[in-house]
matplotlib code that plots the C-alpha trace (Angstrom):
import matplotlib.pyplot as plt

x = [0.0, 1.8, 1.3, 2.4, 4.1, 2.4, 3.0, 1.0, 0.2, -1.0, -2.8, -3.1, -5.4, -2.7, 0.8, 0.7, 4.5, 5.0, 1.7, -0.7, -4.0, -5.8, -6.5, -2.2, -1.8, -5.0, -2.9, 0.5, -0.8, -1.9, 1.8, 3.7, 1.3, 1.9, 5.6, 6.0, 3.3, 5.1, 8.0, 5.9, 6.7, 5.0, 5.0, 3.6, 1.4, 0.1, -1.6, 0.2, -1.4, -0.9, -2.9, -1.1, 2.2, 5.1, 8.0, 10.4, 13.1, 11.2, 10.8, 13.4, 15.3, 14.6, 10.7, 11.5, 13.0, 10.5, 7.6, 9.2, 7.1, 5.8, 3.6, 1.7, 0.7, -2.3, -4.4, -7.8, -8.7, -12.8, -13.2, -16.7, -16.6, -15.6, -18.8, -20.7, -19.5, -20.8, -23.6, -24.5, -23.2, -24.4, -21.1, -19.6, -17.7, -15.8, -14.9, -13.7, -11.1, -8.9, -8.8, -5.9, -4.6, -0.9, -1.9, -3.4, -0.4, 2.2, -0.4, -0.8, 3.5, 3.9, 1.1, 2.7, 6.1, 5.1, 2.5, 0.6, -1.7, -3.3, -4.2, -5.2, -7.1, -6.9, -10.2, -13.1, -11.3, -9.1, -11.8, -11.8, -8.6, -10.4, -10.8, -7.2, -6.0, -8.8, -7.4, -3.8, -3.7, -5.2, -4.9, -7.3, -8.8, -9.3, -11.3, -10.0, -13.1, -11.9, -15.8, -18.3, -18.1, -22.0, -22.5, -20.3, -22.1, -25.6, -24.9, -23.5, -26.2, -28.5, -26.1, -26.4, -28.7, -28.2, -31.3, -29.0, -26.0, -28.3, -29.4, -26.1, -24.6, -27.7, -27.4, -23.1, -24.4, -26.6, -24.4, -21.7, -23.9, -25.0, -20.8, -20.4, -22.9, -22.0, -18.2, -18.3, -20.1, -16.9, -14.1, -13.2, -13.5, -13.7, -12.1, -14.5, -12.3, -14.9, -18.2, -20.5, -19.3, -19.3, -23.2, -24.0, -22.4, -24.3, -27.6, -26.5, -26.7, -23.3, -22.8, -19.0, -17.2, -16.4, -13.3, -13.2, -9.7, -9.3, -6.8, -3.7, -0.9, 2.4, 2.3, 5.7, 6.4, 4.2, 5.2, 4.6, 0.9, 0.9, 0.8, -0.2, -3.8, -5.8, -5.5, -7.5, -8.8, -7.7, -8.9, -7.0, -7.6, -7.5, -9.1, -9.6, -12.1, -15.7, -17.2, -14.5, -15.0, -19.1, -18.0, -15.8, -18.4, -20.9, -18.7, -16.9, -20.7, -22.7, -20.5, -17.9, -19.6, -21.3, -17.9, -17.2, -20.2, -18.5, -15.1, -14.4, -11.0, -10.8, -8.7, -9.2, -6.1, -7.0, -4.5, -4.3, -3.5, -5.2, -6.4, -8.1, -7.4, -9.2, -12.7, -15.1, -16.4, -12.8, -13.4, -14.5, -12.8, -9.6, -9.2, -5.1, -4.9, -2.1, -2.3, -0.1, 1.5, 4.9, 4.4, 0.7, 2.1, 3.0, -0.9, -2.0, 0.2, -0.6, -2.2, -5.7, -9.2, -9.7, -13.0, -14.6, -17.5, -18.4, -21.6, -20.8, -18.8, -18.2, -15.7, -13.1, -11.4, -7.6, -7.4, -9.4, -7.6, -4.2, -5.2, -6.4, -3.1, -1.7, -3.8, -6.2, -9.5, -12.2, -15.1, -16.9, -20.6, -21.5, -20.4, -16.7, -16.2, -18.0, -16.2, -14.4, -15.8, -15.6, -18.0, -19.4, -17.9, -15.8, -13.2, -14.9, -17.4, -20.3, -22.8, -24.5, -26.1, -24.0, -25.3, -24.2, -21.0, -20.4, -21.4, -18.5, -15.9, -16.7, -16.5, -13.1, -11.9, -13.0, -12.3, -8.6, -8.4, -11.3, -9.8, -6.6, -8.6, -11.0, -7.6, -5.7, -8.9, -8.6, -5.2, -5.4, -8.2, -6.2, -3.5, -6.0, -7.9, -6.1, -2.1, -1.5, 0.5, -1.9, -4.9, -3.1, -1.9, -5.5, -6.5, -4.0, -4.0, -8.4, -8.0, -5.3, -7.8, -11.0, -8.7, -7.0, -3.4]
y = [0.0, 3.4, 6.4, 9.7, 11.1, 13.6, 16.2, 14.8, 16.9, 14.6, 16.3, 14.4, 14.2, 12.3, 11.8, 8.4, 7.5, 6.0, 4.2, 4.6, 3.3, 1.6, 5.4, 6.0, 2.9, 3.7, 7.1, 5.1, 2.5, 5.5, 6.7, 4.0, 3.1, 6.4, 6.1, 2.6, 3.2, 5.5, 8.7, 10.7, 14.1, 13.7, 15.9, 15.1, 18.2, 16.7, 17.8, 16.3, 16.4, 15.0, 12.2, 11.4, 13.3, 13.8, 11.9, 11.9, 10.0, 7.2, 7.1, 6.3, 8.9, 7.4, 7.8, 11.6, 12.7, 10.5, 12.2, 15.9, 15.1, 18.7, 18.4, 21.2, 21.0, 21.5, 21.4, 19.1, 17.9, 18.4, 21.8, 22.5, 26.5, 25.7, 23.0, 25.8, 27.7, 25.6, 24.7, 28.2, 29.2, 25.8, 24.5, 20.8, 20.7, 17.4, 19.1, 22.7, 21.0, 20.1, 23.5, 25.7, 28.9, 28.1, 25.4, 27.1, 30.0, 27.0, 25.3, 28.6, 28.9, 25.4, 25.9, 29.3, 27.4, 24.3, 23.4, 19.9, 17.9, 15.8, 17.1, 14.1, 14.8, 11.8, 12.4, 14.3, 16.2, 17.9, 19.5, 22.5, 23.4, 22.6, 26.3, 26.9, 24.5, 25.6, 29.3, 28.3, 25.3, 24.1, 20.7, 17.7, 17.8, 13.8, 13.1, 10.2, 8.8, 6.6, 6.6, 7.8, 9.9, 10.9, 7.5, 6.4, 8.9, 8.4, 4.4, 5.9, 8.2, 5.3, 3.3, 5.6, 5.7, 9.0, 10.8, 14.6, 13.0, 11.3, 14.5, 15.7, 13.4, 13.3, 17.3, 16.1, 13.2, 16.0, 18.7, 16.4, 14.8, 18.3, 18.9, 15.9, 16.1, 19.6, 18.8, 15.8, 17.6, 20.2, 17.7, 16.9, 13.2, 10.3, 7.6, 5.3, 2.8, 0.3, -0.6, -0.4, 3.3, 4.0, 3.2, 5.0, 8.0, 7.4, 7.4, 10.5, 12.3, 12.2, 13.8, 13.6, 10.1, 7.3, 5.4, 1.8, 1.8, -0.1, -0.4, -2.6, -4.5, -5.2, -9.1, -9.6, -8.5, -10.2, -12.2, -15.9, -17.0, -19.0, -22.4, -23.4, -24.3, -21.6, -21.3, -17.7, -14.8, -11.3, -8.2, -5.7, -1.9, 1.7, 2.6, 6.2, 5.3, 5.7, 2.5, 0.3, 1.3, 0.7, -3.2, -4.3, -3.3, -5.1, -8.3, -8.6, -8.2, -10.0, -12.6, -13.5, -14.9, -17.3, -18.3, -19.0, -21.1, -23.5, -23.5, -22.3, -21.9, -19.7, -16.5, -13.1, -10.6, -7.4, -5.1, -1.3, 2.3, 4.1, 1.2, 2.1, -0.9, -0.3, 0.1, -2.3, -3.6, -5.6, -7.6, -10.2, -14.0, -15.1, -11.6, -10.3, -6.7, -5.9, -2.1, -1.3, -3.1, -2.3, -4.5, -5.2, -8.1, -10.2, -10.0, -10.5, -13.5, -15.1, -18.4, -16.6, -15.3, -12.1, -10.9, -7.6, -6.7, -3.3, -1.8, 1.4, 2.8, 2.9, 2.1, -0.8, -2.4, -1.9, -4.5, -7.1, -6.6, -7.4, -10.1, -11.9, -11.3, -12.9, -16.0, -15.4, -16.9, -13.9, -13.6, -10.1, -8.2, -7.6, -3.9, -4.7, -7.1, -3.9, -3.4, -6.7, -8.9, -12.3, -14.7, -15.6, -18.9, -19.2, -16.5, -15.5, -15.4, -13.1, -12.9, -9.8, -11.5, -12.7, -15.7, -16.3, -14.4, -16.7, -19.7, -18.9, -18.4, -22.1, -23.5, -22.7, -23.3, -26.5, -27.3, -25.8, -27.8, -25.5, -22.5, -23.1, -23.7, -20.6, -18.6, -19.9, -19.1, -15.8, -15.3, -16.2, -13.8, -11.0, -11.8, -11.9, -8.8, -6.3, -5.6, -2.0, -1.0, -2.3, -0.9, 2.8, 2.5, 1.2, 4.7, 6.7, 5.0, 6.1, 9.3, 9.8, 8.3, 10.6, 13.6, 13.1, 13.4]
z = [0.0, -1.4, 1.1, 1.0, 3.4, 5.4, 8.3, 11.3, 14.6, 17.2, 20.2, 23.3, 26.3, 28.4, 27.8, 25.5, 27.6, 30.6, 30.1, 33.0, 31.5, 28.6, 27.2, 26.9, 25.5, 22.8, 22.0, 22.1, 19.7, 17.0, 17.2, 16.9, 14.4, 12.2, 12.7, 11.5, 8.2, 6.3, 5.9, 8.1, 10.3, 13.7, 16.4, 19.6, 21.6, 24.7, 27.9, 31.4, 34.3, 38.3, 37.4, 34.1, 34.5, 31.9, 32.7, 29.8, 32.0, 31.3, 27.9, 25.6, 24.3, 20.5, 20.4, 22.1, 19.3, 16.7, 17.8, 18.9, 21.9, 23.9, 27.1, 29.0, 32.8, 33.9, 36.7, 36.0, 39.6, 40.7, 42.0, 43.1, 42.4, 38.7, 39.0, 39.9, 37.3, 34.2, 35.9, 35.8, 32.1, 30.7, 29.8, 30.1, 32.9, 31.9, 28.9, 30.0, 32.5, 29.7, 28.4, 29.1, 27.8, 28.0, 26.2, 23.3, 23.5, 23.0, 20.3, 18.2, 18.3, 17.0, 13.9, 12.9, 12.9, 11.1, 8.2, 8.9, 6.7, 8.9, 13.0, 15.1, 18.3, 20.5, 22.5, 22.9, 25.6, 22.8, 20.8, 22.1, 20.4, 17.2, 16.8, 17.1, 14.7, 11.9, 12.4, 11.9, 9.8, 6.8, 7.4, 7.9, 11.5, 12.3, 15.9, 16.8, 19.3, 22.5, 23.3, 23.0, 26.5, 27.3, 27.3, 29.7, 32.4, 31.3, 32.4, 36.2, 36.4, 35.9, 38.7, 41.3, 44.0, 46.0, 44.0, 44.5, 42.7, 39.8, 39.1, 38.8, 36.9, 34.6, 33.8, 33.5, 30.6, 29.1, 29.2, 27.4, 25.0, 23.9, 23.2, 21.6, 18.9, 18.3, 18.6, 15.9, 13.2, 13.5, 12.2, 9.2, 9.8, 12.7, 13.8, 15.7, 17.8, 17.5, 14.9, 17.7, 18.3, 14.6, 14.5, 17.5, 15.9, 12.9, 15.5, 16.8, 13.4, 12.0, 8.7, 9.0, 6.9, 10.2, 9.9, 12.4, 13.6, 16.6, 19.4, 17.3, 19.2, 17.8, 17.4, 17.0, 19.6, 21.8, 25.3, 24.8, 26.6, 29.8, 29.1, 32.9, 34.0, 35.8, 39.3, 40.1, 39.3, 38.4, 37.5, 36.0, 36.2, 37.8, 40.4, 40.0, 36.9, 38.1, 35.6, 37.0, 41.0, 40.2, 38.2, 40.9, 44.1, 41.9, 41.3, 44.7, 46.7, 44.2, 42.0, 44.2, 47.2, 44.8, 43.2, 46.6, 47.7, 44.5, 45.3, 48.6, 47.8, 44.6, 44.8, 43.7, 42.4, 42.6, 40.3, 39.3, 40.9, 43.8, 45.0, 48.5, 50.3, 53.4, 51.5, 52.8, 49.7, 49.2, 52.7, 51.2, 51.2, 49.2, 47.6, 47.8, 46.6, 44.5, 43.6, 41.0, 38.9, 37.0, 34.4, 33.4, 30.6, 33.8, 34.9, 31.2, 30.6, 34.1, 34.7, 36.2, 34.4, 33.8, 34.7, 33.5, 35.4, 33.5, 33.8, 32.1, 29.6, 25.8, 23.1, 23.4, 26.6, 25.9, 29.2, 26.9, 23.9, 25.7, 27.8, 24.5, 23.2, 26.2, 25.8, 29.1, 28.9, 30.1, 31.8, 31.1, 30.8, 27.2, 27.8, 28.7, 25.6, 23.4, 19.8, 19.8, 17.1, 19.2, 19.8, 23.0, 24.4, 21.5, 22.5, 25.8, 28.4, 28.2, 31.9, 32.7, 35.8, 39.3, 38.6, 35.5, 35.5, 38.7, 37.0, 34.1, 36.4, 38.1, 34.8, 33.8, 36.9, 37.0, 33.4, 33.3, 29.5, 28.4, 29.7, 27.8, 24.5, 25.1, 25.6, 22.5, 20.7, 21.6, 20.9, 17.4, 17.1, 18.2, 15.6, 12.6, 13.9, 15.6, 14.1, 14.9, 11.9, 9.3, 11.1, 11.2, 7.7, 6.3, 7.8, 6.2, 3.1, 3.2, 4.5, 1.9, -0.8, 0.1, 0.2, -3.6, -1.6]

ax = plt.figure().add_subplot(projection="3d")
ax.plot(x, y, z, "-o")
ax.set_aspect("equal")
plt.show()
């Protein structure tokens, strides 16, 4: 596939190195992905902040100077005035955190240095540079969509039981579903990162052409899978996400006390950051708490299940993806297993009820020669499906072809 090479701005919610979640790896996966397709310029604009700082001693000093990576501090912690604020003007308050002016001075510098052909905006939480970049630059303005965000509230709204804080997060969902179908029509183009976000989009009302370009893994370079039967289970993620807090109450005070009642001595690994590990939900039996990890692979490549409780959010589990990869049979709701075109049973476990979710998690325990079979299954689905630098180039090579390049 012949591609032109092509100036690329990449602008960042999170820095995409050291990876701290499935979000920096999505962003990661995009550059590596655009570096190894083609000739191409990259550059690198990215907000850092406490919770997803910018640590260039850890990255390696090669990929620093491939991507002319530039971050820009700032402050996005909950701050009930500012709350206030858009609650009075109307505004999205998940949106307006990421906006800073020293991020917009230090944008508008780099566009009146450089010419790009093709701006990237990893996130929803990057459009409101948008107007920026169509002031200063010419070039193709590409959302590339991690979710679709309103979603991902309107399910906690629907979660939560305090009736003052449903509200709230209700008018949050609104407020944000309002930006996002305003904000999509904007670009230039999308990239869905799975087909089920592609067709809500399409629900929504967009009138703007939707690329599916989901989360890619380098498969060569892959860790080998565990070839060991299954001897727990694990789940794998950070703690200071709401939908993940909300799946693993719901698993450790409904599922898990059933798994137990089967095999009274099954064990629970608990892994990811801010962990509280004195919340009362976690006193439950046979449950070690890990916190965080250095290197999720070692999880992903294990000899446990992965479970994915979700019961809210949107666009693709990064966590699934991997642990596929890694050859780890899963047990997940229909929402966490969302844009991966498996099929229940034959590359994973679907339960959206304790009992059933419980019920999965007995089996494969029980039938570790199952659970090997259901993880080599998925594996090899992963391979065919999801190689990062063929998905990335497919979308240049389109974007390239609708745009006469």
């Amino acid at each position: 596939m012949q591609l032109t090479s092509m100036r690329i701005l990449q602008i960042c919610h999170k820095p995409p190195r050291p990876s701290k979640d499935g979000g920096c790896r999505a962003i990661d996966a995009m550059t590596r992905g655009l570096l190894a397709s083609g000739n191409h310029q990259i550059k690198v604009m990215t907000v850092a902040t406490d919770k997803h700082p910018f640590e260039p001693d850890k990255i390696a000093t090669d990929y620093l100077e491939a991507t002319q990576i530039e971050a820009i501090h700032l402050d996005t912690s909950l701050r009930r005035l500012d709350a206030l604020s858009d609650l009075v003007t109307g505004d999205s308050y998940n949106i307006s955190r990421f906006y800073s002016i020293d991020f917009d001075r230090i944008l508008i510098e780099v566009l009146r240095k450089s010419v790009f052909d093709l701006v990237i905006f990893e996130s929803l939480f990057t459009a409101p540079y948008l107007r920026t970049v169509r002031k200063y630059c010419d070039g193709i303005a590409l959302l590339r969509a991690h979710n679709i965000e309103h979603r991902i509230w309107q399910h906690l709204a629907k979660e939560t039981k305090p009736l003052t804080k449903r509200i709230y997060l209700n008018w949050l969902a609104d407020k944000l579903q309002e930006y996002e179908i305003n904000a999509m029509h904007d670009f230039d183009c999308i990239a869905a990162i799975s087909e089920d976000d592609k067709k809500n989009f399409e629900a929504l009302g967009c009138s703007v052409p939707i690329q599916v370009v989901p989360f890619g893994l380098d498969i060569l370079e892959l860790p080998p899978a565990s070839q060991g039967p299954v001897s727990h289970v694990f789940h794998l993620g950070a703690m200071d996400w709401r939908p993940n807090i909300q799946g693993l109450k719901w698993f450790t005070s409904q599922i898990w006390p059933l798994v137990i009642q089967s095999i009274p001595n099954a064990r629970l690994c608990l892994a990811g950051r801010n962990f509280q590990k004195d919340a009362s939900w976690l006193d439950v039996p046979n449950v070690k708490v890990k916190g965080e990890v250095e290197n999720a692979w070692d999880m992903m490549t294990s000899d446990g299940i992965m479970i994915i409780p979700l019961l809210s959010g949107s666009g693709m589990r990064i966590k699934a993806i991997e642990a596929m990869a890694g050859g780890r049979p899963i047990v997940s709701t229909s929402i966490g297993m969302e844009g991966i075109q498996g099929i229940n049973r034959e590359h994973f476990h679907i339960a959206d009820s304790p009992e059933t979710f419980a019920s999965c998690i007995v089996e494969l325990l029980t039938n570790p020669r199952e659970a090997e079979a259901l993880g080599k299954r998925s594996r090899q689905l992963v391979i065919d499906q999801f190689e990062n630098q063929s998905l990335v180039t497919k979308m240049i090579h389109e974007l390239q072809e609708s745009q006469k390049f």
